[in-house]
C-alpha positions in Angstrom: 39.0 -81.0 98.2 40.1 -81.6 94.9 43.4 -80.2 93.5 43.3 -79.9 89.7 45.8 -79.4 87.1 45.9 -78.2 84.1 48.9 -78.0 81.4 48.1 -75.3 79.0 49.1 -73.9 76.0 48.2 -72.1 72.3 47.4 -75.7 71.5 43.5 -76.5 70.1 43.7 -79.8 72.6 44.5 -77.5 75.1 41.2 -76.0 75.3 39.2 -79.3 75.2 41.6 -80.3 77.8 40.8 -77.4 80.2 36.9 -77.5 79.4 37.2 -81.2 80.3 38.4 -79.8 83.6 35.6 -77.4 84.5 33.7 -80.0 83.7 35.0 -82.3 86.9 35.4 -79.0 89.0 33.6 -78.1 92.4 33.9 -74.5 93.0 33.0 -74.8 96.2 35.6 -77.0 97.3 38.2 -77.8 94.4 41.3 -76.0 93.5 42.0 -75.5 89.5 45.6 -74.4 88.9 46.1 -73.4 85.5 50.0 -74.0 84.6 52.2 -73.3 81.6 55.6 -74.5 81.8 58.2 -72.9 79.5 61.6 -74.2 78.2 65.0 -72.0 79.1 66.0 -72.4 75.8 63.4 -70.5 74.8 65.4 -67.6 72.9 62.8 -65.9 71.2 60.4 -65.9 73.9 57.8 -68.0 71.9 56.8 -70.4 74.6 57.0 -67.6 77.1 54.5 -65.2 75.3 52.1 -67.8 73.7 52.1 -69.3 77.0 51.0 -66.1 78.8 48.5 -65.3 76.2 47.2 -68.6 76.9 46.9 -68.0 81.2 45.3 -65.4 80.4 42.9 -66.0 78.0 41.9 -69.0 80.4 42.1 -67.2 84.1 39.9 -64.9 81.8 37.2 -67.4 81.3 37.1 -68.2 84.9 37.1 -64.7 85.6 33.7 -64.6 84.0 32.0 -67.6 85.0 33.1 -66.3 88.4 35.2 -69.4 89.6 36.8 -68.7 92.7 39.9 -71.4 94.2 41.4 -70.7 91.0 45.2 -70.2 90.7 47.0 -69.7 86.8 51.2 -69.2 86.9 53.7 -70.1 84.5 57.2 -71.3 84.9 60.6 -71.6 83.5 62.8 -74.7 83.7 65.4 -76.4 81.9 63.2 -79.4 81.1 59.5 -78.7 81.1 58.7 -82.4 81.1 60.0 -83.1 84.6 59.2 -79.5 85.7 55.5 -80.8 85.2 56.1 -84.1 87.6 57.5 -81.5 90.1 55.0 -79.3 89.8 52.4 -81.9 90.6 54.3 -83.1 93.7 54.6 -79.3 95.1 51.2 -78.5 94.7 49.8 -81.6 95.9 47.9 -81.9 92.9 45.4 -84.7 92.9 44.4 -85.3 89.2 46.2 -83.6 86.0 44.7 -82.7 82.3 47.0 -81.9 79.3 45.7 -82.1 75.7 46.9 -84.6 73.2 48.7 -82.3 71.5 50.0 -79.5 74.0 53.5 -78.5 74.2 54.3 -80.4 71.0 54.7 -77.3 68.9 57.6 -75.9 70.1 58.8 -73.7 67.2 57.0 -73.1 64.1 57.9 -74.1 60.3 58.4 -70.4 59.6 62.1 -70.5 61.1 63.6 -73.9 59.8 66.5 -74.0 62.4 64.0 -73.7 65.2 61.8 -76.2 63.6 64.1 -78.5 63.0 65.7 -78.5 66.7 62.3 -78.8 68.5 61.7 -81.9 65.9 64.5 -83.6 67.1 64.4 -83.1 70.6 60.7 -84.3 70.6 61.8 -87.6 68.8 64.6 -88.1 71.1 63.4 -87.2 74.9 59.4 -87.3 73.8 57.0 -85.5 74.4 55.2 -83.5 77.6 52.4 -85.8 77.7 54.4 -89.2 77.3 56.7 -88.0 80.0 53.9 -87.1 82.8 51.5 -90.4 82.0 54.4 -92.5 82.9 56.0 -90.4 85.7 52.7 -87.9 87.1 52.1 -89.7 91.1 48.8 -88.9 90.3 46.2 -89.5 87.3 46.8 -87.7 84.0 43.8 -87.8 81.7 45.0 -87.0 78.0 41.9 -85.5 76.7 42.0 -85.5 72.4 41.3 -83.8 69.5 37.7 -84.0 67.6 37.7 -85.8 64.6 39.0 -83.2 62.5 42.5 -83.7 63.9 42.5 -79.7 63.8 39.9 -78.7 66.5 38.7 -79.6 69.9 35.1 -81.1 69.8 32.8 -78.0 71.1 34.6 -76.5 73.0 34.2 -72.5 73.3 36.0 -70.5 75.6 
């Protein structure tokens, strides 16, 4: 048995990263736990809601292709990055996917404070995926973008 995690997200490396997942998965005797970690300085609920939109969009997918040993949750903490690490040592997780990309877009440019804060705290702490491939007990497999830089290589969900 095969405990599989994956970081999710609104993020388009997101999806490649999940699909990259399935791809590795035995539903007859792997576990896929789909995870979204949130910040508590979340305010506005951004990360919260996108985040859940994302769970469910995913637990969806698997929902049709009739996966079973599937589990999808999301949680809050203070600092996502080593919420992740934990997260991987309390559910025994044996190998981890996260896009390229994921949890780097904090707040949009549409609200310049916002923007501006999530900016800086990326630059200074770094980001979710720098944080787990050099603190994740297990193997994390950073799965890109396509070419494009905008879209995940066929990938439909």
């Amino acid at each position: 048995m095969v405990r599989i995690m994956v970081l999710l997200d609104q993020d388009p490396s997101s999806k490649k990263a999940f699909k990259a997942a399935l791809a590795t998965f035995n539903q007859e005797t792997d576990v896929l736990l789909l995870v979204h970690i949130y910040s508590s300085w979340d305010y506005l609920n951004d990360e919260k809601n996108t985040g859940k939109l994302a769970l469910y969009e995913f637990e969806s997918y698997c929902t049709t292709l009739k996966l079973e040993h599937v589990r999808a949750f999301q949680v809050e903490a203070d600092d996502p990055r080593k919420e992740a690490v934990a997260q991987v040592v309390e559910n025994k997780v044996d190998v981890v996917y996260i896009g390229e990309t994921a949890f780097t877009g904090v707040a949009g440019d549409e609200n310049l404070v916002f923007w501006l804060f999530s900016s800086i705290k990326r630059l200074l702490v770094g980001t979710m995926v720098s944080y787990l491939v050099n603190n994740s007990p297990c193997p994390v497999h950073v799965v890109p973008l396509g070419p494009d830089r905008s879209q995940p290589n066929s990938v439909t969900i």
